[in-house]
C-alpha positions in Angstrom: -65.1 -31.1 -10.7 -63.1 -31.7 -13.9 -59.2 -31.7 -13.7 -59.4 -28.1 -15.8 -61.5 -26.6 -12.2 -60.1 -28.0 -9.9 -57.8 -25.9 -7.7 -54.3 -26.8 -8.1 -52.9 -28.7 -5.2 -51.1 -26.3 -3.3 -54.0 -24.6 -3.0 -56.2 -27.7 -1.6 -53.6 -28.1 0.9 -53.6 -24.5 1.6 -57.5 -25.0 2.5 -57.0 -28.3 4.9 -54.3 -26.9 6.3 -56.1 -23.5 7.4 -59.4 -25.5 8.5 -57.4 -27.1 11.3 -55.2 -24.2 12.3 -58.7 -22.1 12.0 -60.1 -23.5 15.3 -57.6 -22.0 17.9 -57.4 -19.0 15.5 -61.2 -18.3 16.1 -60.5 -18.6 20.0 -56.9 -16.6 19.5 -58.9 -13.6 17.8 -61.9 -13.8 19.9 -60.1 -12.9 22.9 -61.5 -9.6 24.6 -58.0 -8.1 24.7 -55.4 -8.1 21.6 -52.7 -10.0 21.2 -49.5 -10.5 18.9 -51.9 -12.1 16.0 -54.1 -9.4 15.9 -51.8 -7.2 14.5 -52.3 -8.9 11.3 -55.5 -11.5 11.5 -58.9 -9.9 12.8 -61.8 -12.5 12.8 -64.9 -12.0 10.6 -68.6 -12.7 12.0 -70.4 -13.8 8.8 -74.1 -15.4 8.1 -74.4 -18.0 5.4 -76.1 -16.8 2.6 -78.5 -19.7 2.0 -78.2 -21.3 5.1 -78.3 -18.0 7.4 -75.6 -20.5 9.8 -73.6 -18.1 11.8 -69.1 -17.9 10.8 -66.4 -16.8 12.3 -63.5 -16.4 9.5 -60.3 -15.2 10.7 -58.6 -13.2 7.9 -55.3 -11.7 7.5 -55.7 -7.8 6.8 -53.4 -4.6 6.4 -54.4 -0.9 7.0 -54.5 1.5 4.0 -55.5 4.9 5.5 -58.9 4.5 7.4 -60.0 1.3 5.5 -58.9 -2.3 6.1 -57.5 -4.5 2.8 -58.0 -8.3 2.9 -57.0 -11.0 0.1 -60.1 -12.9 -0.4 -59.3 -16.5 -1.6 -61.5 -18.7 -0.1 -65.0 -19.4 -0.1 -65.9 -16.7 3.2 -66.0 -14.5 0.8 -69.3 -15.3 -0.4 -70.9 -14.6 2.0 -70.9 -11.0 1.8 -72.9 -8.5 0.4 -71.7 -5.5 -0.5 -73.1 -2.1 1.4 -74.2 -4.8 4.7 -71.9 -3.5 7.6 -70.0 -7.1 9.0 -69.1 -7.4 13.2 -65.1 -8.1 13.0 -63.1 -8.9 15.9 -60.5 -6.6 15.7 -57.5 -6.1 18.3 -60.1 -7.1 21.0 -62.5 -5.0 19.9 -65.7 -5.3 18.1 -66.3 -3.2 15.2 -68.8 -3.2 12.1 -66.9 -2.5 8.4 -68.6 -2.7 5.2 -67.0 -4.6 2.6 -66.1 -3.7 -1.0 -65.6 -6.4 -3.0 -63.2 -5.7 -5.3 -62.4 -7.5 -8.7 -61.0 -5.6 -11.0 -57.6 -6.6 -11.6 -55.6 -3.6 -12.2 -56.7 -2.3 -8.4 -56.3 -6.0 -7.1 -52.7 -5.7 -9.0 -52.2 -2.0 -7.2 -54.0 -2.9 -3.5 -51.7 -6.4 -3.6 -49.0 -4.1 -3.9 -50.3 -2.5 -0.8 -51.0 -5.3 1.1 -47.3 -6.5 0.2 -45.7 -3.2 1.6 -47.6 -3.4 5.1 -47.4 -7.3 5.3 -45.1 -9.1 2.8 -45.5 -12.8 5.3 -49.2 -12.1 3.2 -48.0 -12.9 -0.2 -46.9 -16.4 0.5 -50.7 -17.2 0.9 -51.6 -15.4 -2.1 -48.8 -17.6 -4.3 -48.9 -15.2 -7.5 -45.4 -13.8 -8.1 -44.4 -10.2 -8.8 -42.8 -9.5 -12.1 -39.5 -7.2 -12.5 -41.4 -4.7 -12.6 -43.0 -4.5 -9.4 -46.5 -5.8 -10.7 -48.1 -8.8 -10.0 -47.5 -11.8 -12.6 -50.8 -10.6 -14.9 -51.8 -14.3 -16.3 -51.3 -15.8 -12.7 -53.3 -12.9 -11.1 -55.9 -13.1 -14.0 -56.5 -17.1 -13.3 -56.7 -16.3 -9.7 -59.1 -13.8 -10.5 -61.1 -16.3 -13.0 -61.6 -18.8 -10.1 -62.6 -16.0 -7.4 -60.0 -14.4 -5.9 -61.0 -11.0 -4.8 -59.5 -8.2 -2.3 -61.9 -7.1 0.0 -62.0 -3.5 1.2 -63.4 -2.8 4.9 -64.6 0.7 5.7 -64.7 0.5 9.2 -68.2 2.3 10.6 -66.2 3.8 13.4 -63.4 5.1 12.0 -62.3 6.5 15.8 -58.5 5.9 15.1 -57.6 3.9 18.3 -60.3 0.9 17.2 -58.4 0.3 13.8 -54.8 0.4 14.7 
């Protein structure tokens, strides 16, 4: 990777850091029961997408209405497809949600704003500022955009209102 790819290193920090705190997440959030930290982090069952290797990725999320907003930054993200229904772990339960990748950056810009609202503790993780206005910093969100970043969209399968709140 060339110094003009690489991620800054905040961000490599960032990704050590949550591979180690990752492991007694995946236990935390796999627990048959919620807890405190499933209010705001639901773990993701994934398949690799060349390797087929079976993931479990706990992500932060937010409600908006009947669907489920995440901030995609890291590489998890990958491995889904669009339109295939995903098993999350979610307050205990299991559900399936299909994901909408989303990367256009006027409705990242406007779900971020969301996400913000419900969670705030969430934009420290994300690292792109807001301006006066409200909006996200466009050059910082359009970079982070460039090198992947993406808000995912989860519409639960069972959208029975006790299984998503």
């Amino acid at each position: 990777m060339t110094a003009l790819t690489r991620r800054p290193a905040r961000r490599r920090l960032q990704q050590r850091f949550f591979r180690v705190v990752n492991v007694p997440m995946r236990f935390l959030l796999g627990l048959p029961f919620a807890t405190p930290l499933s209010g705001r982090l639901m773990l993701v069952h994934l398949s690799g997408r060349r390797t087929g290797k079976s993931y479990r990725q706990p992500v932060s999320y937010v409600r908006d209405g009947a669907v489920l907003l995440t901030p995609g930054g890291g590489n998890w993200k990958l491995n889904l497809a669009e339109g295939r229904a995903e098993r999350i772990r979610l307050r205990g339960r299991d559900i399936h949600a299909t994901p909408q990748i989303i990367a256009n950056i006027d409705e990242i810009d406007r779900l971020l704003g969301v996400i913000a609202n419900s969670n705030p503790t969430a934009l420290r993780f994300v690292g792109i500022p807001r301006d006066p206005d409200g909006h996200f910093d466009r050059a910082r969100l359009a970079t982070a955009v460039h090198h992947g970043f993406r808000i995912i969209r989860w519409q639960p399968a069972d959208t029975d209102e006790h299984h998503i709140h």
